[in-house]
VEXMARSE-764164 format. One record per residue: residue in three letters; x, y, z of N, C-alpha, C in turn. Coordinates in steps of 0.2 Angstrom, whole numbers, plus 5000, padded with zeros to 4 digits. Layout:
BEGIN
ALAXYZXYZXYZ ...
// end
This chain:
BEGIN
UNK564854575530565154585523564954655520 UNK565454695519565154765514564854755509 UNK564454795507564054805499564554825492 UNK564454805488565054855482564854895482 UNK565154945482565155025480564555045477 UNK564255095476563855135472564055175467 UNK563555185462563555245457563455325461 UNK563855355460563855415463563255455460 UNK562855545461562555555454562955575450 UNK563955605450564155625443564355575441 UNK564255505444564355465436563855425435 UNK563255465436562455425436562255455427 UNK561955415423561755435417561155485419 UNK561055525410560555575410559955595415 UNK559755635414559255645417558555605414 UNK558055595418557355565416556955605416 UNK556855645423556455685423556755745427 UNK556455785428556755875432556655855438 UNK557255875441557255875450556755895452 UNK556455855457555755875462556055865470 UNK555955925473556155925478556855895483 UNK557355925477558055895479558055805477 UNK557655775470557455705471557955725463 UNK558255705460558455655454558355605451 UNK557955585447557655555446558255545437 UNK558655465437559055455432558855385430 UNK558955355423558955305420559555275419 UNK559355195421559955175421559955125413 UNK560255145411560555085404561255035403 UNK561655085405562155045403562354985410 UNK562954935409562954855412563154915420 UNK563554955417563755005426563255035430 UNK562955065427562155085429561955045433 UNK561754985429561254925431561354905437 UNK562054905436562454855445562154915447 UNK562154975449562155025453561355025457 UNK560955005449560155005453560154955455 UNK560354885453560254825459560654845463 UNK561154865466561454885474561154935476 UNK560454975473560255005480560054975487 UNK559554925486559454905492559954905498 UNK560554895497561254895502561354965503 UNK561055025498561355095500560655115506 UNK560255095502559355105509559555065517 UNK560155015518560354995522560054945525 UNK559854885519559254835519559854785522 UNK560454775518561154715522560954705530 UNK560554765532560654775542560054775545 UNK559654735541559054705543559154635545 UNK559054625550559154555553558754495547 UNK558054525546557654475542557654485533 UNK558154535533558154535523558554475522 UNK558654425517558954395512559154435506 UNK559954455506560054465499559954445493 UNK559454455488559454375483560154395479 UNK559954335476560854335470560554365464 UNK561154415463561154465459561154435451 UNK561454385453561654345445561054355441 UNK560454315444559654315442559454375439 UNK559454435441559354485443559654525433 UNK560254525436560854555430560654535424 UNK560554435424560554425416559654445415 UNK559254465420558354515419558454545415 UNK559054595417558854665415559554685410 UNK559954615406560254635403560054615396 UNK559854665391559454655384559854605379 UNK560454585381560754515376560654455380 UNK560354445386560354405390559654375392 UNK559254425392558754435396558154405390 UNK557654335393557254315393556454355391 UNK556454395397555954455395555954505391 UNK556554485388556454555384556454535377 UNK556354485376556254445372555454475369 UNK555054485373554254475372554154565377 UNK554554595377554354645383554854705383 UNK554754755384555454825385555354855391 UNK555954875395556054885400556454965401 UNK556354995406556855045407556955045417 UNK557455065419557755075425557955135428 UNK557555145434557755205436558055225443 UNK558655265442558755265451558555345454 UNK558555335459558255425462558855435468 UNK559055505466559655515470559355605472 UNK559855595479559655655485560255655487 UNK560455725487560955725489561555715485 UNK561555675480562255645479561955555479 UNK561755545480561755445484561155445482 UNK561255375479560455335476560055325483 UNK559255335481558755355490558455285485 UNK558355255479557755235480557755225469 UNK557455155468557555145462556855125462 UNK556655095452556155075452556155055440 UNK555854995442555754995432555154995432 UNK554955015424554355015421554554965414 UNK553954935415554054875409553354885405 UNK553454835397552754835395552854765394 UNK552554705393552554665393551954645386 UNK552254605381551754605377551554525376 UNK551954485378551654425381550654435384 UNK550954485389550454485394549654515388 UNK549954575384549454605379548854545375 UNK549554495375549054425368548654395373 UNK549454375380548554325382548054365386 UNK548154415388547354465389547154525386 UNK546854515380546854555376546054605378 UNK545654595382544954615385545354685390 UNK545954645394546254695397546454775394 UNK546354815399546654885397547354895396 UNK547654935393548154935390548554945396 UNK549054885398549254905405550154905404 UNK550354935408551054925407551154925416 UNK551754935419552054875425552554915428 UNK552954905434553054935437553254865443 UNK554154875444554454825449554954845452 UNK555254795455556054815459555954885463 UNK555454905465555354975469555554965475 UNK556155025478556555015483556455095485 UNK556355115492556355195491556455225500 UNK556855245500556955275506556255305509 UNK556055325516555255345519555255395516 UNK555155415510555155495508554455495503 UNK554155515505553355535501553955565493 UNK554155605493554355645486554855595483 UNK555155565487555655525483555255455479 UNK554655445482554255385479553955415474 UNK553455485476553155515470553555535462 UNK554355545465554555555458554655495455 UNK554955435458555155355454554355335453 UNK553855345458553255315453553055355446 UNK553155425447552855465440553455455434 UNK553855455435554455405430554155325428 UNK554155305431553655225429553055255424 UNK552455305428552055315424552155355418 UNK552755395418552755445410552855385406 UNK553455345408553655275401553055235397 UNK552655225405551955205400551355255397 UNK551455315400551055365395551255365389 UNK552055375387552455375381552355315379 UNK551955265380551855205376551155195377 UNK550655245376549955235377549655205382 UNK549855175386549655145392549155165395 UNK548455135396548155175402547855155409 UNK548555095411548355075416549055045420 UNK549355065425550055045426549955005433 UNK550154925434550054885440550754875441 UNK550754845450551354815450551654815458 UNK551954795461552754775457552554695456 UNK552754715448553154655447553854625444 UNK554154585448554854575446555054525440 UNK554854495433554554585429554154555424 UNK553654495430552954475426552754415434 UNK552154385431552154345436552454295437 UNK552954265433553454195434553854235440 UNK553954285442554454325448554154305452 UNK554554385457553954415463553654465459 UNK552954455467552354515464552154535470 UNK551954605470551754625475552254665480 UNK552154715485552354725490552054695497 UNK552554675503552254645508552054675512 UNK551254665512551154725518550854695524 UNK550854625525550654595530551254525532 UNK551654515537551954465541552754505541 UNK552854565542553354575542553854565547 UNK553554525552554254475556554254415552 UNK554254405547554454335544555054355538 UNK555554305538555954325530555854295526 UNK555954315522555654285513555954225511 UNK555454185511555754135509556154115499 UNK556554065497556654095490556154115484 UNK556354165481555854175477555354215477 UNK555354255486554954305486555354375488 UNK555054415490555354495491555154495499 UNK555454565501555354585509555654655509 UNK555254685511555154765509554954795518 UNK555054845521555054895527554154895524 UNK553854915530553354915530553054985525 UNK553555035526553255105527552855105516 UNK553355065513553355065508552655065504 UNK552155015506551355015503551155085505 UNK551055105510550955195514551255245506 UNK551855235506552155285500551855275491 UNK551655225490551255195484550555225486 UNK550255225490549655265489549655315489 UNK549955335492550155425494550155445487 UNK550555395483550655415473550055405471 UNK549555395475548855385471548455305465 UNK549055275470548955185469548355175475 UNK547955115472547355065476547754985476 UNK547354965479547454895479547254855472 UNK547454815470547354785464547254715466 UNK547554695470547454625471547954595478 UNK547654555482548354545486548354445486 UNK548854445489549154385488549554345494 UNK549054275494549354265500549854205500 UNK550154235507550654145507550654105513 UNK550754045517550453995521551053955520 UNK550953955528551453905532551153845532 UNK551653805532551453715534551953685538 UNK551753675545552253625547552053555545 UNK553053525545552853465544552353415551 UNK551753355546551553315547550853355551 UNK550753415551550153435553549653385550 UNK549153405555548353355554547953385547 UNK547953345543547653365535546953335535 UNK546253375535545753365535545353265532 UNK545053245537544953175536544653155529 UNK544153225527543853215521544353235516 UNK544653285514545153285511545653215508 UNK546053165514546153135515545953075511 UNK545253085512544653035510544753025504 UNK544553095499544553085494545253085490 UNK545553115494546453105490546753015489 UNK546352975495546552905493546152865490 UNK545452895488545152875484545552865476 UNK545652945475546052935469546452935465 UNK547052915471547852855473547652825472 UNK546852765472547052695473546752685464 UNK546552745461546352725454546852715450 UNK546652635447547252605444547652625439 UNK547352695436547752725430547952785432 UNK548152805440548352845442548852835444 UNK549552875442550352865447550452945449 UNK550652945453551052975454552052995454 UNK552353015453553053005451553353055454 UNK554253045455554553085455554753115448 UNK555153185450555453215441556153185442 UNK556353155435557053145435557353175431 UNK558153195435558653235433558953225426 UNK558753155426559053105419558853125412 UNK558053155417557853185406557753265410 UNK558053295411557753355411557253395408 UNK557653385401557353425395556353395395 UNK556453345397555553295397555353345402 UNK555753335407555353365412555153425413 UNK555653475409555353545410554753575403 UNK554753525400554253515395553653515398 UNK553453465402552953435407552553495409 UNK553053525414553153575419552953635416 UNK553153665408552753705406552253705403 UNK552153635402551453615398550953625404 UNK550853595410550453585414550353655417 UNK550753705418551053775420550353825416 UNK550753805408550353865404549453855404 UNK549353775404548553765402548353795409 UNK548553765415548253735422548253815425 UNK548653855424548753925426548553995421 UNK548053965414548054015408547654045410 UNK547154055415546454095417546754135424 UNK547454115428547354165433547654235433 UNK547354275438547354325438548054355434 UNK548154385430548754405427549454365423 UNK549254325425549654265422549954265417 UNK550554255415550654255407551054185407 UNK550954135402551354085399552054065400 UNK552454045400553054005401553354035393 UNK553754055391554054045386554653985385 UNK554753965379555353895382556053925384 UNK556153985381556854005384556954015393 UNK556254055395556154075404556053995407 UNK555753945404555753895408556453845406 UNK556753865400557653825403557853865406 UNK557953945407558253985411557953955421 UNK557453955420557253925428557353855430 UNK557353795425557753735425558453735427 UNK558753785423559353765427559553805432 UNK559253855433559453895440559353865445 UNK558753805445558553755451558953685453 UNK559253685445559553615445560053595450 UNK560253655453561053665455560653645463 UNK560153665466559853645472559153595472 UNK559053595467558153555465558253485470 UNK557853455473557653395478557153355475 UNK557253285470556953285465556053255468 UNK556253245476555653205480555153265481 UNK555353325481554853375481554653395474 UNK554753375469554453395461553953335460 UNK553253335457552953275459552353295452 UNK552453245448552153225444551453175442 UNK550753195442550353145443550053145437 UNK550153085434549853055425549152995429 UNK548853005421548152985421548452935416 UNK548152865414548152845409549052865404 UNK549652875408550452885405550252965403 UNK549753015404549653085402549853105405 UNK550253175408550653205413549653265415 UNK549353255422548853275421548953335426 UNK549453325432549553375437550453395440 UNK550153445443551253445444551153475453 UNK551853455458551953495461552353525461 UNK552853565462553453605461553753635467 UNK553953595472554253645480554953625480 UNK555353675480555953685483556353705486 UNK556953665489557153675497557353765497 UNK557153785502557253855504557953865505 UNK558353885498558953895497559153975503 UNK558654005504558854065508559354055513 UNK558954005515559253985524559953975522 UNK560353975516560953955516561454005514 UNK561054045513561354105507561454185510 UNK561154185517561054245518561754285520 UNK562154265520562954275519563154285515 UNK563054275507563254285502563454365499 UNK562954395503562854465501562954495491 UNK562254435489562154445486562454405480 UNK563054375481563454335475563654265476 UNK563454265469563754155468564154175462 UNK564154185455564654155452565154195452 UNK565154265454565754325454566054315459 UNK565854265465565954255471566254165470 UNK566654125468566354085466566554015472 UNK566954065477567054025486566254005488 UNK565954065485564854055488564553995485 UNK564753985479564453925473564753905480 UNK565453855479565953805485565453815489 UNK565253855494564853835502564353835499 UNK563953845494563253825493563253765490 UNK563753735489563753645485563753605492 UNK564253635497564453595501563853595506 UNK563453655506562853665512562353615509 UNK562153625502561553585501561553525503 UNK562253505502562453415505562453385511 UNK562753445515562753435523562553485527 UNK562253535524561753565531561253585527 UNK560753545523560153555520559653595521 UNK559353645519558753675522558253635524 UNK557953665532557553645533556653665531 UNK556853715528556053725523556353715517 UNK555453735516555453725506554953755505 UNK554853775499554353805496554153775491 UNK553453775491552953755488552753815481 UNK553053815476552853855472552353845468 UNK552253795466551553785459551453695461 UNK550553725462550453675462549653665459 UNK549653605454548953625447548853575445 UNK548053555443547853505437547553555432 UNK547653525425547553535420546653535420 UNK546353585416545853595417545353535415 UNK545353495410545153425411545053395415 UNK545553395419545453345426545153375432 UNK545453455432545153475438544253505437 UNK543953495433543453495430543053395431 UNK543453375433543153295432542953295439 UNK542553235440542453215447542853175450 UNK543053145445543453065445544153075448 UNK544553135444544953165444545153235449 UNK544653265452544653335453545053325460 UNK545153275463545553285469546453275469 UNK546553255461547253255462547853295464 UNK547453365467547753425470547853395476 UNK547353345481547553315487548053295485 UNK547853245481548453185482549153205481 UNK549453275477550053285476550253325482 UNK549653325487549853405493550153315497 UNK549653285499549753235504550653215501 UNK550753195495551253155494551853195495 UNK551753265494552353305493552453315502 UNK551853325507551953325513552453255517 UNK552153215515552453155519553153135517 UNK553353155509553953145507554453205510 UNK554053245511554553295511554653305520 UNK554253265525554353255530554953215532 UNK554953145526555453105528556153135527 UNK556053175523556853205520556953255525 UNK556753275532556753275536556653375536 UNK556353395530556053465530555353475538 UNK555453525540555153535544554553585544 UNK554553625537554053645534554253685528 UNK553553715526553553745520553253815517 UNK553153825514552953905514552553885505 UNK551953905506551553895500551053955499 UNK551353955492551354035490551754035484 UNK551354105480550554115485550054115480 UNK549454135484548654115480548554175482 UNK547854185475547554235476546954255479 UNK546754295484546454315490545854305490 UNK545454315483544854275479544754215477 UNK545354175477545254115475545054065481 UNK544354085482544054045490544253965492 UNK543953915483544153865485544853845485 UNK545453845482545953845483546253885490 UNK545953935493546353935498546053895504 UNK545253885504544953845510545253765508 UNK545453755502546053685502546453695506 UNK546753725506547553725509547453755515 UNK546953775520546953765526546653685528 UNK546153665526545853605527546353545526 UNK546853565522547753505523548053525530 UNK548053595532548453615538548753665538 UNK548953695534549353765532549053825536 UNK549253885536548953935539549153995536 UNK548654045535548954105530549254155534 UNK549754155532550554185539550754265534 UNK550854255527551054345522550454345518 UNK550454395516550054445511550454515507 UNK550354485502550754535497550254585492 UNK550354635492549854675487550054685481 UNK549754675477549754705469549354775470 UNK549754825469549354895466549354925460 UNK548854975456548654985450548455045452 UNK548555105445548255165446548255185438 UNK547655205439547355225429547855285427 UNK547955285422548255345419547855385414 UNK548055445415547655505411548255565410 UNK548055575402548355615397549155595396 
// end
């Protein structure tokens, strides 16, 4: 399937910054613009990658459109594409997020950096990152991380480790050369981030095991599925348990209620309610799992459209029902600091891993991709080997201080 057209540079907006070595570096604003910086990846020739997944653009569009867009709610954005020759090499935004300012306020003043796409060109990356970092020097910034697509409820990171594997949904997949051309700009590592495969019904540690049926068999412990019938309940739950059980990690920022309707009903359309899994203490919503079926496997044909396209919606009804993905992804899985703070309580992380495995064996998934964790978080990752998983990707968070 061909790509849409591109923005050429005479009908690419202003300038951002002075051409650097035959690089143009322009700002995209307006709705024509925008399609133009989301269709780079097709002009870098990513369609012709056996293992890229094109995501749906739809997601993407209502991001970075300011009457639509959730983040921009709490956060400002600008868009940039870089053109050589005539034809976009390579795009990138710079965001500030102030969500992120309230809840780390010890933090240095940092602003962001995402959607980085860039042809193997040292000069074409060094002008799209110093464009990211002018926007946050003009906003006093002194410190710019990233990619993030366009906080951590996204993707984060670039992949620099499993590059024969494709991305399962909800993360990114970038040419190797890409981390190489971020340092060259004078970026370090900031943080990496891993992610782990699970075949279905692998051997899960006997003591893990041990203690996960210990604390199944306490009588005022259930576990449940999420039901479709209250939704509104459920994604309530889902961001209660989200914001407490995830307010200390690394980067983190809160659910707002509009980004979490916005990501309820984007899952609705594919969500597998046997894979969402809710465990209450005493009728309290105390832990959550949250995996769903790896819509990739079915979409890699779409070239990038559902509702503009609206035959792709049609075979994406029709696939989920009769050629269901074979994976899943395991997105968020947490107890509430009470609990996982208790002794009594501290294993319900087993219990919700054992039950999402077995049920998600019978539904006949044959594994899952869980991810991702941070590379310091020791016990959390020596759980999820000692269930059976194995650390298969590695994505980097990069960061570099700014000055004057």
């Amino acid at each position: 399937m061909q790509p849409t057209p591109l923005a050429s540079a005479e009908t690419a907006p202003k300038y951002a910054s002075a051409p650097q070595a035959g690089v143009v570096i322009k700002v995209a604003s307006t709705a024509k613009q925008r399609e133009a910086f989301l269709r780079v990846p097709w002009n870098l020739g990513m369609h012709n990658d056996p293992l890229w997944v094109a995501p749906l653009l739809d997601d993407y569009r209502r991001m970075l459109d300011p009457k639509k867009s959730a983040f921009l709610q709490h956060g400002e954005l600008e868009c940039f594409i870089a053109y050589q020759h005539g034809q976009p090499v390579g795009r990138i935004s710079a965001h500030i997020d102030y969500d992120y300012d309230s809840h780390w306020p010890d933090e240095p003043k940092t602003a962001f950096f995402g959607f980085f796409e860039c042809k193997d060109d040292v000069a074409v990356a060094r002008a799209l990152l110093s464009a990211a970092e002018e926007f946050a020097k003009k906003r006093r910034r002194v410190r710019i991380l990233g990619p993030f697509t366009l906080d951590s409820k996204g993707e984060m990171g670039l992949l620099v480790d499993g590059f024969d594997k494709r991305p399962r949904i909800g993360t990114s997949y970038n040419h190797p050369y890409l981390g190489s051309l971020v340092e060259a700009a004078g970026f370090t590592k900031a943080k990496d981030l891993y992610c782990w495969w699970y075949n279905a019904n692998s051997p899960i540690d006997p003591l893990t095991s041990k203690m996960a049926a210990r604390t199944r068999a306490l009588p005022n412990v259930r576990v449940r599925t999420a039901s479709l019938k209250h939704m509104e309940r459920e994604v309530n739950i889902v961001r209660d348990i989200y914001n407490e059980a995830w307010s200390k990690n690394w980067s983190t920022v809160p659910f707002t209620a509009k980004e979490m309707q916005i990501m309820a009903s984007d899952y609705k359309v594919f969500i597998d309610p046997e894979l969402v899994l809710i465990a209450e203490v005493d009728g309290e919503p105390a832990a959550l799992c949250l995996a769903v079926p790896d819509v990739n496997e079915v979409i890699r044909d779409f070239d990038g459209e559902l509702m503009r396209k609206p035959w792709n919606l049609v075979r994406l009804l029709y696939r989920l029902k009769y050629r269901r993905p074979k994976a899943a992804r395991l997105i968020l899985l947490g107890v509430k600091e009470k609990y996982r703070a208790s002794r009594k309580y501290g294993a319900l992380v087993a219990v919700l891993y054992e039950e999402v495995a077995k049920r998600g064996a019978k539904r006949g998934y044959v594994g899952g991709e869980l991810g991702w964790t941070l590379e310091d978080n020791q016990q959390i990752n020596r759980g999820i080997e000692r269930m059976g998983a194995t650390h298969y990707k590695t994505y980097r968070v990069y960061e570099k201080p700014l000055v004057g």
